[in-house]
Structures are given as structure tokens and as C-alpha cells.
N, CA, C and O atoms as a DFTB+ gen file, in Angstrom:
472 C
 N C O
     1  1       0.846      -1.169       0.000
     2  2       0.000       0.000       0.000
     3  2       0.894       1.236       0.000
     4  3       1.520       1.833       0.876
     5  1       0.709       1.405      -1.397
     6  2       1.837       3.305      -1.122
     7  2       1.358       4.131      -1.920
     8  3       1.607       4.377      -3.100
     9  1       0.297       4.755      -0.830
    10  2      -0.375       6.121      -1.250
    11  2       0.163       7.161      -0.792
    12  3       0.842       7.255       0.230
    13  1      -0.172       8.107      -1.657
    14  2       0.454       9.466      -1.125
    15  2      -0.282      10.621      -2.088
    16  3      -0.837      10.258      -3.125
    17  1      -0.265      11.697      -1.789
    18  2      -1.024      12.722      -2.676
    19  2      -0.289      14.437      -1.644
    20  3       0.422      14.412      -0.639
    21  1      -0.734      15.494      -2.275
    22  2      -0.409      16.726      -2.466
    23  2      -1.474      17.839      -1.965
    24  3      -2.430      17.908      -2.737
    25  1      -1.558      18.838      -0.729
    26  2      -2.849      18.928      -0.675
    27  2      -2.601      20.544      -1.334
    28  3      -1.610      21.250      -1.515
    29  1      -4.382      20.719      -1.623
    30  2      -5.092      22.191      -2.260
    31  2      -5.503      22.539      -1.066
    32  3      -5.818      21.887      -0.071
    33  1      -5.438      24.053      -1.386
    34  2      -5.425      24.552      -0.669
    35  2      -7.539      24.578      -0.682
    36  3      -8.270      24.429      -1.661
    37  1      -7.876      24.783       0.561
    38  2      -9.221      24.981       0.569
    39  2      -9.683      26.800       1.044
    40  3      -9.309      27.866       0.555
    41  1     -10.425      26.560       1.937
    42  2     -10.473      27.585       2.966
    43  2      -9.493      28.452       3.076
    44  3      -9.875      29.583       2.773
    45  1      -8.324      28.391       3.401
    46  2      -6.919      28.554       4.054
    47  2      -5.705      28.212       3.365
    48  3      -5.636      27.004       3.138
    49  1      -5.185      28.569       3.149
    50  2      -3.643      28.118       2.358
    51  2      -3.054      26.876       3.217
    52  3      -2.800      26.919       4.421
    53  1      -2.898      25.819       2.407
    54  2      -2.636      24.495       2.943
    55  2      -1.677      23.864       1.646
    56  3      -2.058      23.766       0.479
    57  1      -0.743      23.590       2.020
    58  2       0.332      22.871       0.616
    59  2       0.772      21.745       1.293
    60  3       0.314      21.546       2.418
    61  1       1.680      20.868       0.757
    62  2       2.890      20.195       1.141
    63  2       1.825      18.739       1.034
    64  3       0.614      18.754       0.814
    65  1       2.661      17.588       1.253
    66  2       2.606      16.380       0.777
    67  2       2.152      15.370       2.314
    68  3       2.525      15.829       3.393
    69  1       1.453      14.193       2.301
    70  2       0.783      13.410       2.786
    71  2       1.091      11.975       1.836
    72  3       1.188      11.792       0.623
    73  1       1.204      10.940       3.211
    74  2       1.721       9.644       2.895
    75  2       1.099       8.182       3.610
    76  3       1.487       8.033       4.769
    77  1       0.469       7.420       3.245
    78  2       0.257       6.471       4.150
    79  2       1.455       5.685       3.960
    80  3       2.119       5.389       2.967
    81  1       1.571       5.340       5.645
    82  2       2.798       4.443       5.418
    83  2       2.572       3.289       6.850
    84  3       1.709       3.325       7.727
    85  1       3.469       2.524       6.690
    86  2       3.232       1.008       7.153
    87  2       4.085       0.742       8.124
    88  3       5.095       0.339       7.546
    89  1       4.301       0.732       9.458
    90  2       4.838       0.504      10.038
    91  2       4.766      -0.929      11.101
    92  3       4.046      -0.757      12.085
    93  1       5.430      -2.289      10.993
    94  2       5.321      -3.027      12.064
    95  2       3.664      -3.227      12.191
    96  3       3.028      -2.904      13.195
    97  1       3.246      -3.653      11.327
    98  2       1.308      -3.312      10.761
    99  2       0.654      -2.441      11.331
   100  3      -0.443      -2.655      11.847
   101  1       1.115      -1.571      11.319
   102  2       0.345      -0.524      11.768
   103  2       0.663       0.630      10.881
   104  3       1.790       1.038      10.599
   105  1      -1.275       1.425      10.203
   106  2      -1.054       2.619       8.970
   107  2      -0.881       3.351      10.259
   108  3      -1.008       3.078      11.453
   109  1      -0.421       4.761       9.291
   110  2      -0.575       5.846       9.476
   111  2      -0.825       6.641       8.449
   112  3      -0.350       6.317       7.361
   113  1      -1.739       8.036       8.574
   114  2      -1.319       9.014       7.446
   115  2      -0.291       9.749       8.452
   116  3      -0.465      10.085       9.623
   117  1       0.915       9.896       7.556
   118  2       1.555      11.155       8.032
   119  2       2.152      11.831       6.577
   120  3       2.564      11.607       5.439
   121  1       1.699      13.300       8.071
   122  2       2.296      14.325       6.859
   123  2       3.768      14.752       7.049
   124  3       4.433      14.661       8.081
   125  1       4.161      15.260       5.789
   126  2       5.495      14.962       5.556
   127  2       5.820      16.592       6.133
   128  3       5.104      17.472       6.612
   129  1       7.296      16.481       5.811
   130  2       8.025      18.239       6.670
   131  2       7.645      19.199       5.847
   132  3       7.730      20.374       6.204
   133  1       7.080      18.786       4.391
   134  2       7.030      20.447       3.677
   135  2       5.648      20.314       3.875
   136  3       5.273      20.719       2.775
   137  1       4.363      19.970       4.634
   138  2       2.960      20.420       4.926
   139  2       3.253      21.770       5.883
   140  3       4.224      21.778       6.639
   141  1       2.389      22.842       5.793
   142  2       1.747      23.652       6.284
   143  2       0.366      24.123       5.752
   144  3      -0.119      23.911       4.641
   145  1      -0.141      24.791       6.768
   146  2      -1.534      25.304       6.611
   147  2      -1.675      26.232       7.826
   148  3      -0.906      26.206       8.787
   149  1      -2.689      27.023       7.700
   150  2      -3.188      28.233       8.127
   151  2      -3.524      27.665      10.006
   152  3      -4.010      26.608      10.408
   153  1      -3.104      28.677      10.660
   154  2      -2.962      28.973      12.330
   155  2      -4.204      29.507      12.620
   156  3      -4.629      29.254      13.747
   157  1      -4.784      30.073      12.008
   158  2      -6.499      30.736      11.912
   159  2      -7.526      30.141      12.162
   160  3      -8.568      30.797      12.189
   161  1      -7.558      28.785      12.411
   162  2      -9.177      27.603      12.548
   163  2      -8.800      27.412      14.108
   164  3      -7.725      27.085      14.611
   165  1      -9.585      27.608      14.485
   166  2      -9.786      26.392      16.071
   167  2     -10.284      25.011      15.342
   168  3     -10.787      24.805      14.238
   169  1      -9.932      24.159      16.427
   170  2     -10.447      22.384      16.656
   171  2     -10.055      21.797      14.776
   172  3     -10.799      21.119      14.069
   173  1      -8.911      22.259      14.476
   174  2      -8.808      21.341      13.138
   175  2      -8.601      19.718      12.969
   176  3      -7.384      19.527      12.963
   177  1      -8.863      19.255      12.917
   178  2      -8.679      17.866      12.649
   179  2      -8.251      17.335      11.402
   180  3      -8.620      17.882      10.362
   181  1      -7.270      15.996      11.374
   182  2      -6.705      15.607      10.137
   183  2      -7.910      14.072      10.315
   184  3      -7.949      13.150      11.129
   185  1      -8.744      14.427       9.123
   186  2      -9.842      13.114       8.196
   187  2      -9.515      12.566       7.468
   188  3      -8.505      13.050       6.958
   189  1     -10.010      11.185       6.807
   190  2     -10.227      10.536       5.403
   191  2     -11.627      10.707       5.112
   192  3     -12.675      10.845       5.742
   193  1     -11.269      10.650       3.999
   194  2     -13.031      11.580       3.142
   195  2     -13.159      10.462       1.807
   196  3     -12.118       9.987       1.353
   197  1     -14.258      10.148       1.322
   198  2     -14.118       9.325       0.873
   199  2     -14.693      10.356      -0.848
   200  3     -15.053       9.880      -1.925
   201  1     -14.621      11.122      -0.630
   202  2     -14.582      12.092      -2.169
   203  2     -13.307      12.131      -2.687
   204  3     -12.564      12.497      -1.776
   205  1     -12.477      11.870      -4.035
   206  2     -11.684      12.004      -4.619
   207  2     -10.979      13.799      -4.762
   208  3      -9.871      14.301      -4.573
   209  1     -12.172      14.248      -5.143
   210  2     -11.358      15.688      -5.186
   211  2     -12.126      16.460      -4.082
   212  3     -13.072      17.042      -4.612
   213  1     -12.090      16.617      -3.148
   214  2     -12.679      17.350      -1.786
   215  2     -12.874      18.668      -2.007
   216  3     -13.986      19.180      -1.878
   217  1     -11.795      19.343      -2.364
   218  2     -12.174      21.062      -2.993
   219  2     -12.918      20.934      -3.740
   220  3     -14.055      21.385      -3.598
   221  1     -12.541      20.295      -4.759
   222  2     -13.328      20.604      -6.097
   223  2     -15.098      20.062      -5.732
   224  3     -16.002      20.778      -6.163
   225  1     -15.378      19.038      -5.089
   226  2     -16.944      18.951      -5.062
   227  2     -17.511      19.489      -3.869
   228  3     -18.530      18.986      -3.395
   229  1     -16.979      20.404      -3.372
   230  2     -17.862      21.360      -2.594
   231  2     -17.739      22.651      -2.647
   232  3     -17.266      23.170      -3.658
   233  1     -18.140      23.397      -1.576
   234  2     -18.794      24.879      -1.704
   235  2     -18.033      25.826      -1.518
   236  3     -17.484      25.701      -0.423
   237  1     -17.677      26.862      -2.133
   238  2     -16.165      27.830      -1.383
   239  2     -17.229      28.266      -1.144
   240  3     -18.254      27.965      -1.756
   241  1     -17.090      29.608       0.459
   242  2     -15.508      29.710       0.508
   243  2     -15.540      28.465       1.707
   244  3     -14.392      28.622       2.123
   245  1     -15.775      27.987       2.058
   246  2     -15.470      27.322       3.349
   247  2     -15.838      25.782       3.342
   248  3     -15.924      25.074       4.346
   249  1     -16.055      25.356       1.915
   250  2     -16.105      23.663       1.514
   251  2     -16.559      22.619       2.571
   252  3     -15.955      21.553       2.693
   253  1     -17.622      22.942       3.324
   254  2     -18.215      22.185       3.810
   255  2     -18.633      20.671       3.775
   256  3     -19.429      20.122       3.013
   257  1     -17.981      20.207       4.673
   258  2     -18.198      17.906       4.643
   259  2     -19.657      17.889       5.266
   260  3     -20.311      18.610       6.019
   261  1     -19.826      16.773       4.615
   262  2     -20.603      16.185       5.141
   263  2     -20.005      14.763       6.109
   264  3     -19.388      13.818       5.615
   265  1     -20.360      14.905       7.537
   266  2     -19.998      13.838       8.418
   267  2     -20.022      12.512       7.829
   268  3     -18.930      11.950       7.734
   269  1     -20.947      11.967       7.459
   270  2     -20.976      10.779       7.060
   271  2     -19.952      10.056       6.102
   272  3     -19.471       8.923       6.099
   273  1     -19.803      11.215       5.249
   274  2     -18.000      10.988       4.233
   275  2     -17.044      11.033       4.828
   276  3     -16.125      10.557       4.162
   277  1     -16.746      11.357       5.755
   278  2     -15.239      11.415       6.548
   279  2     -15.501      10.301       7.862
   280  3     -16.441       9.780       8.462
   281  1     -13.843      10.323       7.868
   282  2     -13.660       9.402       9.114
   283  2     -12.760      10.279       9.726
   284  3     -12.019      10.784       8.882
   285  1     -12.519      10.684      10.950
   286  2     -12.037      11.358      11.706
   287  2     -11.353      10.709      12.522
   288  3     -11.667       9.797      13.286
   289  1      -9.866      11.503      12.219
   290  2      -8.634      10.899      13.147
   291  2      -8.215      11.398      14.229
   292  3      -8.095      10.861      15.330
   293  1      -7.938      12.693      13.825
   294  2      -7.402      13.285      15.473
   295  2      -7.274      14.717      15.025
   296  3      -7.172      15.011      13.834
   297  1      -7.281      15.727      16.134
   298  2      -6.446      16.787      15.797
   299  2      -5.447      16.947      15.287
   300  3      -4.803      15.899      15.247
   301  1      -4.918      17.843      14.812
   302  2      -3.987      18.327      13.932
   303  2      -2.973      18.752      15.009
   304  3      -3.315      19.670      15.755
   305  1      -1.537      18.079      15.205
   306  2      -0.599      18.307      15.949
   307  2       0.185      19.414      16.117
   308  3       0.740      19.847      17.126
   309  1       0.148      19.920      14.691
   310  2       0.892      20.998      14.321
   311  2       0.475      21.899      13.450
   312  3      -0.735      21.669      13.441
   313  1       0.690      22.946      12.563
   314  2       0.337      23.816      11.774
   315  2       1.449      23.226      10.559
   316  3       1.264      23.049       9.355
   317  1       2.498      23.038      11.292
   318  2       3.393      22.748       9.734
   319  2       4.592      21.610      10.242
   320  3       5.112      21.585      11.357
   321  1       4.830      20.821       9.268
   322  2       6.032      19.917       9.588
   323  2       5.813      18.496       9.875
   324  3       4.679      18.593      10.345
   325  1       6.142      16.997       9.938
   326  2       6.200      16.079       9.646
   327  2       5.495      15.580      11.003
   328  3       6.016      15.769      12.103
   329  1       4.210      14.897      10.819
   330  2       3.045      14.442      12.472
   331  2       2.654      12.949      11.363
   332  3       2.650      12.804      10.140
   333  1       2.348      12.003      12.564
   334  2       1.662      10.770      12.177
   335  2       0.205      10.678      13.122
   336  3      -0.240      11.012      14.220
   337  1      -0.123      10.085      12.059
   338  2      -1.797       9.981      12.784
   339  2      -2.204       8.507      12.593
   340  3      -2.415       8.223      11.414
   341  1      -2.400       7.269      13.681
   342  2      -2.738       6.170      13.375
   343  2      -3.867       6.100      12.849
   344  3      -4.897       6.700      13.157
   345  1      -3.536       4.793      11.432
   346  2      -5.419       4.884      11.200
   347  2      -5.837       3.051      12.001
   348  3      -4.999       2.177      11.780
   349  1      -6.964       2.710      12.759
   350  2      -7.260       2.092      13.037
   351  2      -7.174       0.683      11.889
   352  3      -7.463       0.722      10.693
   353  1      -6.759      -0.340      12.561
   354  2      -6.303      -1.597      11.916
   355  2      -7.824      -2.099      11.018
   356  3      -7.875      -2.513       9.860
   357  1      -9.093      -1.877      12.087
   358  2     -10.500      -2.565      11.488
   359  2     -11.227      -1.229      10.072
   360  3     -12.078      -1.598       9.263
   361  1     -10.826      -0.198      10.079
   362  2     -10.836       0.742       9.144
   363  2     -10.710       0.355       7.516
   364  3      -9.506       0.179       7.327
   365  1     -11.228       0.206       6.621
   366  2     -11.511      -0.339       5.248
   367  2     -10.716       1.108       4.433
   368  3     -11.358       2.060       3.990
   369  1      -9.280       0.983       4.382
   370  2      -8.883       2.215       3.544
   371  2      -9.299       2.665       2.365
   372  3      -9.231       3.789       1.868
   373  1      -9.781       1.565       1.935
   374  2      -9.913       1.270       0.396
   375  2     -11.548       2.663      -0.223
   376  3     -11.892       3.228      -1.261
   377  1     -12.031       2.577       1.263
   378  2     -13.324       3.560       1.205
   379  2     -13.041       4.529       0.910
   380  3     -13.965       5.247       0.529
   381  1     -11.536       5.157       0.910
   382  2     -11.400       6.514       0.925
   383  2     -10.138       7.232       0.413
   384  3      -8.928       7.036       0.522
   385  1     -10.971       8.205      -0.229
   386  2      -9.742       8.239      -1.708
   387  2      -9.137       9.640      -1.283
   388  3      -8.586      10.147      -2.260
   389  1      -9.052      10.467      -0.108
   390  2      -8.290      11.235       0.210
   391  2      -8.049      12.220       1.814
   392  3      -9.114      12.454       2.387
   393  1      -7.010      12.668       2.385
   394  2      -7.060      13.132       3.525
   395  2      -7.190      14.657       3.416
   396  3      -6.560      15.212       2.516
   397  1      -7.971      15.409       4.274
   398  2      -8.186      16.929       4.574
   399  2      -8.165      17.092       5.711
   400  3      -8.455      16.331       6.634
   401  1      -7.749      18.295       5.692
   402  2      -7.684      19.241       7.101
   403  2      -9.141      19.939       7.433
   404  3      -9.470      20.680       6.505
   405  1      -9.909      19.910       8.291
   406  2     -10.674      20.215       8.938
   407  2     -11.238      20.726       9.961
   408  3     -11.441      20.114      11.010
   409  1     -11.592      22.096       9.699
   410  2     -12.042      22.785      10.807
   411  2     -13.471      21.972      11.617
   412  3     -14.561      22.340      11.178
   413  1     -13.492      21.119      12.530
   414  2     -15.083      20.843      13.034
   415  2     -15.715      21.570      13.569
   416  3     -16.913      21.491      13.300
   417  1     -15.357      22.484      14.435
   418  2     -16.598      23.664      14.848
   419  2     -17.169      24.374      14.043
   420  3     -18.359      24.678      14.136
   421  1     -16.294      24.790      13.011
   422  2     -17.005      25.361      11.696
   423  2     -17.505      24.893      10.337
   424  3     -17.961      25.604       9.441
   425  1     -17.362      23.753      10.339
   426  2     -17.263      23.028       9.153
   427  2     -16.616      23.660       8.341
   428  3     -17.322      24.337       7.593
   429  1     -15.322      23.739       8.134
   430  2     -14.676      24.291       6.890
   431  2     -13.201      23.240       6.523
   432  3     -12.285      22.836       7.240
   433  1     -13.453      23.103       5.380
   434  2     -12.031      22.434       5.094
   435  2     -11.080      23.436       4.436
   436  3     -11.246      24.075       3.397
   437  1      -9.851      23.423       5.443
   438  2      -8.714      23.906       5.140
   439  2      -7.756      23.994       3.741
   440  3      -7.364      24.980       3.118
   441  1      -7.532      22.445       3.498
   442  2      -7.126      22.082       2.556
   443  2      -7.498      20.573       2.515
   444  3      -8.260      20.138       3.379
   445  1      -6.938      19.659       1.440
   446  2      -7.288      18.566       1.170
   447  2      -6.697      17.878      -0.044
   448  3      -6.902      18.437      -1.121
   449  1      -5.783      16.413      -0.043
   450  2      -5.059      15.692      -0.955
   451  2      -5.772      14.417      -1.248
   452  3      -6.438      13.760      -0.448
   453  1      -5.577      14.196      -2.316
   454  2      -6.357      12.913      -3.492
   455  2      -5.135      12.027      -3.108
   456  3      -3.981      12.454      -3.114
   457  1      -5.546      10.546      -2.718
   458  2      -4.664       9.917      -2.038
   459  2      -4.587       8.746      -3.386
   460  3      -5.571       8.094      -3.733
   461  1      -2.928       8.614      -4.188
   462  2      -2.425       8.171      -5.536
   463  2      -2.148       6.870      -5.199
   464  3      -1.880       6.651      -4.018
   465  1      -2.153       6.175      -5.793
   466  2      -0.812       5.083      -5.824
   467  2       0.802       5.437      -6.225
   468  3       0.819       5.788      -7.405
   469  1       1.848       5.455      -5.768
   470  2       2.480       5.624      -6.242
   471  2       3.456       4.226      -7.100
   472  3       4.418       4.496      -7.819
């Protein structure tokens, strides 16, 4: 399994690169050292969304999810620089074709990457 993708910016200026990777069986998404994104959201959280292009099929300015498409991992550790986020072992990856940053109190997505094969 070696996905990885690039995120757009949503809401907020959000760049830099995202990786699932495999450790001792256990995923993670982590994001890599050149991610940053915007210091401006309270309660952001890093999701899997099971929409391919996340910006592109929703609403600017503030691209609103719908709960039921995402799976929610954890807060967002940092604003910028290399964080892992376990994804649960019973979790069906295959449902979901990319990770975003997410404001939950506001519903707004930050940014958001289409998760490739490489």
C-alpha cells in the first residue's frame, strides 16, 4: 500500500505532501516536513473523506463535509512539519480516496489531498 497525494489549498492556504505508510502493521497518514496550513481555525482535525477531489466537489468559501463521508482521526498536531496519525487496523482504507484538514466547529475544510498510488 503506497499512497500518497499533495494537498489544495481549501479555505486557508494548505500545501505540502501526505503519505500512508506502514509501520510493524500498523497505517498511518503522516504528513510529511514540507505540509503547512493556516494557524487561523480552532479544533482542526486531520480526516479521510471518501470524495476524490474534496475542494473541487464542494462549496467555497469554506467547503463544507458532510460527516458521514469522513472518518475522523485526530487533531492536527501541528500547523506545519512532519506528524503521524494512526489509522485504526479494522478501518476499510480502500473507502477513501483522500485526507483533509478540517475545521469541526465550523465546518470548513482547510485544505485537502487525493490519495495516488504511487
Amino acid at each position: 500500500m503506497n499512497l500518497s497525494g499533495t494537498f489544495v489549498s481549501g479555505e486557508h492556504p494548505t500545501e505540502g505532501t501526505v503519505q500512508i505508510v506502514v509501520e510493524s502493521e500498523q497505517r498511518f497518514i503522516e504528513l510529511q516536513p514540507d505540509f503547512k496550513t493556516s494557524d487561523l481555525g480552532p479544533d482542526l482535525r486531520v480526516v479521510l473523506h471518501r470524495l476524490e477531489d474534496v475542494i473541487g466537489s464542494t462549496t467555497p468559501p469554506d467547503f463544507p463535509l458532510q460527516e458521514q463521508e469522513l472518518f475522523l482521526l485526530d487533531r492536527l498536531q501541528s500547523f506545519t512539519g512532519k506528524r503521524r496519525y494512526p489509522i485504526p487496523s479494522w478501518l476499510d482504507l480502500a473507502s477513501y480516496q483522500s485526507v483533509a484538514i478540517w475545521c469541526y466547529a465550523f465546518n470548513a475544510t482547510f485544505g485537502a489531498a487525493k490519495l495516488n498510488s504511487q
